[in-house]
PDB file of N, CA, C and O in Angstrom:
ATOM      1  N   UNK A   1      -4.244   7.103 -18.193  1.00  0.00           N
ATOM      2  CA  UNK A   1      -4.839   7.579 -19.418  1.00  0.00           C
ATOM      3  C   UNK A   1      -5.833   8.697 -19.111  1.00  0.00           C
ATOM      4  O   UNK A   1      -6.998   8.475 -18.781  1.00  0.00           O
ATOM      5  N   UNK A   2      -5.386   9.712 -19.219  1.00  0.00           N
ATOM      6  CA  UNK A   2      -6.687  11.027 -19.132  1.00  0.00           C
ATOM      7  C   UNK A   2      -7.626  10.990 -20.086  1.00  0.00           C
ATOM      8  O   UNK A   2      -7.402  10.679 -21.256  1.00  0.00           O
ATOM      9  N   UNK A   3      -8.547  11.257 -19.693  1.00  0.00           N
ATOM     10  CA  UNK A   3      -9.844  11.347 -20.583  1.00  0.00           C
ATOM     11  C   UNK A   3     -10.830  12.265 -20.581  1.00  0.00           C
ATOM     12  O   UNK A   3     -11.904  11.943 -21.090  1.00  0.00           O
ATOM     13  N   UNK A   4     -10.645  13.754 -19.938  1.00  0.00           N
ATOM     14  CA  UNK A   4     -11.121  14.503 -19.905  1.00  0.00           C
ATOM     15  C   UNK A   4     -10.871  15.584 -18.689  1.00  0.00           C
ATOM     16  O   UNK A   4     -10.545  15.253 -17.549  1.00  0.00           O
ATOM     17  N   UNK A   5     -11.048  16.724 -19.065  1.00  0.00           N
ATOM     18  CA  UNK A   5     -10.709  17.588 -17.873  1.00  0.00           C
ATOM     19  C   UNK A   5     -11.153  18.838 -17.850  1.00  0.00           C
ATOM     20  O   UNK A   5     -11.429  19.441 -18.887  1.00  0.00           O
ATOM     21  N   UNK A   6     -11.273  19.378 -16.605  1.00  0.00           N
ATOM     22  CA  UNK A   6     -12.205  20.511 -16.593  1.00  0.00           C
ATOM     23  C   UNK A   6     -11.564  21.059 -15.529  1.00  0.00           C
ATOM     24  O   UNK A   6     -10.689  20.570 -14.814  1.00  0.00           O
ATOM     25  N   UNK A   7     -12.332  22.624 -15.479  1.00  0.00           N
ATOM     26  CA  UNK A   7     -11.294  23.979 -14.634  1.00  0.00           C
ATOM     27  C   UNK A   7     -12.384  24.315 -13.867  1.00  0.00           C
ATOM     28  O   UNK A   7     -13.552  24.173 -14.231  1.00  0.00           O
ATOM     29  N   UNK A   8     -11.839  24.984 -12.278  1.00  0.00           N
ATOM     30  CA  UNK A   8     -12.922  25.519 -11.752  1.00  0.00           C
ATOM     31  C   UNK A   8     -12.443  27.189 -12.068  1.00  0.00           C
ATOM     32  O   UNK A   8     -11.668  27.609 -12.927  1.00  0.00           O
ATOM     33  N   UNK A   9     -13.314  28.023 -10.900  1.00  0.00           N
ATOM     34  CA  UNK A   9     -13.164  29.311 -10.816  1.00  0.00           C
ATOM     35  C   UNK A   9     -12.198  29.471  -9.857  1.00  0.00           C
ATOM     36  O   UNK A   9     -12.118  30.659  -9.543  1.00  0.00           O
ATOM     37  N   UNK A  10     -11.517  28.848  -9.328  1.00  0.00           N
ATOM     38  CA  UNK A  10     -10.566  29.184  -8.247  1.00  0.00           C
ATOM     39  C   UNK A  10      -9.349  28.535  -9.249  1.00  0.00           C
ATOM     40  O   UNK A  10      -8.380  28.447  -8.495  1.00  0.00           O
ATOM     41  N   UNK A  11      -8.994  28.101 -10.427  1.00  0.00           N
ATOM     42  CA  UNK A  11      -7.947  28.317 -11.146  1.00  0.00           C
ATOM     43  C   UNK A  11      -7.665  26.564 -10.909  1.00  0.00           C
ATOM     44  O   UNK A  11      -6.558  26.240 -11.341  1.00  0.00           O
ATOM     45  N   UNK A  12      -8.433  25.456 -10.333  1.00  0.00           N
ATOM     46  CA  UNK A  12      -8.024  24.200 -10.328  1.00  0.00           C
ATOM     47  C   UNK A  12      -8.305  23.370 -11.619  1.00  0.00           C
ATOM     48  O   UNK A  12      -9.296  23.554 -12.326  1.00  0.00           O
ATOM     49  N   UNK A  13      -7.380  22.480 -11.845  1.00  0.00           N
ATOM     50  CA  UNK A  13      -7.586  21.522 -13.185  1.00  0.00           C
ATOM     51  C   UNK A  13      -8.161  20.185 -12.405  1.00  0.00           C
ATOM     52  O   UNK A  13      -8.151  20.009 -11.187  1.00  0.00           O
ATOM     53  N   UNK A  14      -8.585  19.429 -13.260  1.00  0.00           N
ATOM     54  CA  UNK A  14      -9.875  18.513 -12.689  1.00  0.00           C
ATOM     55  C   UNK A  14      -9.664  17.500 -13.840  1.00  0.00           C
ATOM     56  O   UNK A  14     -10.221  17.980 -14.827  1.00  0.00           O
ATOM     57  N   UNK A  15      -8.975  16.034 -14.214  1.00  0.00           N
ATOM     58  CA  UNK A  15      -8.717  15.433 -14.932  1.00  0.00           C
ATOM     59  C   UNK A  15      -9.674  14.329 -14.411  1.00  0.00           C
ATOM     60  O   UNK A  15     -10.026  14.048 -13.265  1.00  0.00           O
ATOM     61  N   UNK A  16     -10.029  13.712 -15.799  1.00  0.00           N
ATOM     62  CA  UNK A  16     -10.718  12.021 -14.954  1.00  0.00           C
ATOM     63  C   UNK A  16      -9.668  11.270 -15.629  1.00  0.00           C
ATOM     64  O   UNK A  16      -9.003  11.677 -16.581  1.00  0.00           O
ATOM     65  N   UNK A  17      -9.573  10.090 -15.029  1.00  0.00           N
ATOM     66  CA  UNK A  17      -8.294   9.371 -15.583  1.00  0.00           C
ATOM     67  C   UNK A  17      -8.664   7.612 -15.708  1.00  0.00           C
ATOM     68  O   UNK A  17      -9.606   7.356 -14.958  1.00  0.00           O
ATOM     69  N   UNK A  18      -8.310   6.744 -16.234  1.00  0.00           N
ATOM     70  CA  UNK A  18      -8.378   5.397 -16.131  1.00  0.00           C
ATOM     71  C   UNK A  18      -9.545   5.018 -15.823  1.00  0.00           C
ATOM     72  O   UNK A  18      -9.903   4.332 -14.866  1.00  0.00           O
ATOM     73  N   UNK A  19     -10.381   5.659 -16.986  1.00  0.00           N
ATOM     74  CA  UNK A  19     -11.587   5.402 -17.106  1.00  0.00           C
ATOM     75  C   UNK A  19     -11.630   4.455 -18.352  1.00  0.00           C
ATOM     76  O   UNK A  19     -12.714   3.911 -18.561  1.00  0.00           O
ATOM     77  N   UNK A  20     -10.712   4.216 -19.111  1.00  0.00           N
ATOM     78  CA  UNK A  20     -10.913   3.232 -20.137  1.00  0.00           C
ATOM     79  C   UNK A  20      -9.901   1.668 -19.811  1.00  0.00           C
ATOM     80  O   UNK A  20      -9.714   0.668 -20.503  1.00  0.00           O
ATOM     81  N   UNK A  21      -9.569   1.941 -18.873  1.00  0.00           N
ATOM     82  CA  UNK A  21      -8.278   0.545 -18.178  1.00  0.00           C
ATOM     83  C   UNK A  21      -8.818   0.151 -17.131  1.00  0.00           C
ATOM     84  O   UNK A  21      -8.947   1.105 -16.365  1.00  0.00           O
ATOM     85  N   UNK A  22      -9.349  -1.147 -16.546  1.00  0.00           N
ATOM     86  CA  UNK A  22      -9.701  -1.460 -15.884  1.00  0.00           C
ATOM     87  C   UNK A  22      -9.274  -3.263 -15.468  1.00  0.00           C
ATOM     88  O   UNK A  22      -9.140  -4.055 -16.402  1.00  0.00           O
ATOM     89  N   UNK A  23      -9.153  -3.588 -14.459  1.00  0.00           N
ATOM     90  CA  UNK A  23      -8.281  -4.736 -13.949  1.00  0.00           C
ATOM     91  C   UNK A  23      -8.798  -5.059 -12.883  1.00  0.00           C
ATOM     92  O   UNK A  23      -9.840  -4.524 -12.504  1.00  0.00           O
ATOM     93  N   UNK A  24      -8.026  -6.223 -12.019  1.00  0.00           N
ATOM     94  CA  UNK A  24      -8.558  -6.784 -10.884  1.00  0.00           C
ATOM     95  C   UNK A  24      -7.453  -5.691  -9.904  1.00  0.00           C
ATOM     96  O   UNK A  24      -8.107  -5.184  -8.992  1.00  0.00           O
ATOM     97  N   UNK A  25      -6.283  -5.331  -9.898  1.00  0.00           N
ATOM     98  CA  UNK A  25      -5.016  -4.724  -9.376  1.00  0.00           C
ATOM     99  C   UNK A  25      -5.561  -3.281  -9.897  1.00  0.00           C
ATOM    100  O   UNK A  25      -4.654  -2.460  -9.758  1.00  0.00           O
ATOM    101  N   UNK A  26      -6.648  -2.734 -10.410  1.00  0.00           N
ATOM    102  CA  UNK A  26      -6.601  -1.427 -10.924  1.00  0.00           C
ATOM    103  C   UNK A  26      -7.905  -0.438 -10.543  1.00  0.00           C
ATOM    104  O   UNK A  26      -9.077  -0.759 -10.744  1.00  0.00           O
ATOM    105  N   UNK A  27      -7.470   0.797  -9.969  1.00  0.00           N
ATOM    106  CA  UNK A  27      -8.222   1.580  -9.759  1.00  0.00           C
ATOM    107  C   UNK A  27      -8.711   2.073 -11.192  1.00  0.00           C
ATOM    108  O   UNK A  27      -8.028   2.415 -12.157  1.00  0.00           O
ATOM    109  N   UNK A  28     -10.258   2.002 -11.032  1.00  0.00           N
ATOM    110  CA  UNK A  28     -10.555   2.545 -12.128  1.00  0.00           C
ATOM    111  C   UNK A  28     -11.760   4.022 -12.594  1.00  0.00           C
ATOM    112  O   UNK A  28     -12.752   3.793 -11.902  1.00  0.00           O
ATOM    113  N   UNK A  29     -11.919   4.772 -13.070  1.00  0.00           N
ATOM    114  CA  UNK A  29     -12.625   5.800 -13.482  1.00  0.00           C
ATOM    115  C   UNK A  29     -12.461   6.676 -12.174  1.00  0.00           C
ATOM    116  O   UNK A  29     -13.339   6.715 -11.311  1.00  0.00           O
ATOM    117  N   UNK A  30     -11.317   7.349 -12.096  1.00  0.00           N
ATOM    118  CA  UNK A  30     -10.675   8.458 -11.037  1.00  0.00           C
ATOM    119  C   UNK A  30     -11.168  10.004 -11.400  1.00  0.00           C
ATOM    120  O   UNK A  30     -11.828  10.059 -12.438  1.00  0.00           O
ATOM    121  N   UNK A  31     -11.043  10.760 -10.991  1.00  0.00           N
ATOM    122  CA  UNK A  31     -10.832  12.424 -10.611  1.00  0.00           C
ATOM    123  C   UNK A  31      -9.797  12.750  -9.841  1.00  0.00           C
ATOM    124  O   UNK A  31      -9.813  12.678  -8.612  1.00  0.00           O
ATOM    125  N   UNK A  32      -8.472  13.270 -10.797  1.00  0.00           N
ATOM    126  CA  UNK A  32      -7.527  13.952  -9.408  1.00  0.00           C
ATOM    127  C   UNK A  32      -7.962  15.484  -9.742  1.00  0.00           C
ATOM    128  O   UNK A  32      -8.611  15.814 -10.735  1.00  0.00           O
ATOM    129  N   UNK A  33      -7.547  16.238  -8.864  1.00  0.00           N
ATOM    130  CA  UNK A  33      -7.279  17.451  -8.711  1.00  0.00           C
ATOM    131  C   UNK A  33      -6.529  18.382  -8.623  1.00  0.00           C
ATOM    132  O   UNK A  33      -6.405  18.694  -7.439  1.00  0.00           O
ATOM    133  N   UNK A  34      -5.727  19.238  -9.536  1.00  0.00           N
ATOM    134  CA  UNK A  34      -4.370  19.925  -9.135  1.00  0.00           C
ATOM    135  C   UNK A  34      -4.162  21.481  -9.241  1.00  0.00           C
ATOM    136  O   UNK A  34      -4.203  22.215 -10.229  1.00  0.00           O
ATOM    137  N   UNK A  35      -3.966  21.708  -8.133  1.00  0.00           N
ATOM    138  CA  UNK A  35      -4.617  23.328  -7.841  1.00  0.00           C
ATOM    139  C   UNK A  35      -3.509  24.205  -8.469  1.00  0.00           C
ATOM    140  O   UNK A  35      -2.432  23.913  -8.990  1.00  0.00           O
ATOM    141  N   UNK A  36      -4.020  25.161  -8.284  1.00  0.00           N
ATOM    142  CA  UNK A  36      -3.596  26.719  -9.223  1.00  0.00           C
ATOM    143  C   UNK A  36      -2.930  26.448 -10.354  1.00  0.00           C
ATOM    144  O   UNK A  36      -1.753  26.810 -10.371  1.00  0.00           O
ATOM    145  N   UNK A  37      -3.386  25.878 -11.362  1.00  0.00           N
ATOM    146  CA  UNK A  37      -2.869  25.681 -12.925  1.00  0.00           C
ATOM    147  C   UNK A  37      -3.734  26.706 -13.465  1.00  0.00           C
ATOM    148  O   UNK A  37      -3.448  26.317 -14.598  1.00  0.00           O
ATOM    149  N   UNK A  38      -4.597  27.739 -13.706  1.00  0.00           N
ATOM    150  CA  UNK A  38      -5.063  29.202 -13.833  1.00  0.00           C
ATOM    151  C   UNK A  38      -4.896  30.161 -12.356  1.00  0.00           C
ATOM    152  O   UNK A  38      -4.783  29.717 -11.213  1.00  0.00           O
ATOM    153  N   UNK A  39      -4.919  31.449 -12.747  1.00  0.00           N
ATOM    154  CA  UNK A  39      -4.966  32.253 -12.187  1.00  0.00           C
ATOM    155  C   UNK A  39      -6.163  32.522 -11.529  1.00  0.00           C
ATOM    156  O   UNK A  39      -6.362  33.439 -10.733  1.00  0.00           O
ATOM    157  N   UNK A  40      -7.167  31.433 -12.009  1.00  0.00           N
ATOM    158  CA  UNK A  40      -8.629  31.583 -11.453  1.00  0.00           C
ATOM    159  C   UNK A  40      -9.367  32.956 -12.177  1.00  0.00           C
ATOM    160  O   UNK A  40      -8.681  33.668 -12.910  1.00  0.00           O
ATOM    161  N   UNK A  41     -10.825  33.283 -11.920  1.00  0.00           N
ATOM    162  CA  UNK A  41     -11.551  34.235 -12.163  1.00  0.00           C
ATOM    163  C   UNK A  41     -11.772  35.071 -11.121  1.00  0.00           C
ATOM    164  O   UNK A  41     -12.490  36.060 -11.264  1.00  0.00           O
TER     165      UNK A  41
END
């Protein structure tokens, strides 16, 4: 479940994720990172 996301200056997307699901089996309130989705500044 994404829940927010943000861009750097080098063109990376920055999602937090499974921040509202939480379990004994569950990673919870993440940051992935996935590079060059902009062209950057």
């Amino acid at each position: 479940m994404p829940h927010g996301l943000a861009f750097d200056p080098n063109g990376s997307m920055y999602v937090r994720i499974n921040s509202v699901v939480s379990g004994p089996d569950m990673a919870g309130d993440q940051v992935i990172r996935i590079d060059g989705v902009t062209a950057g500044a």
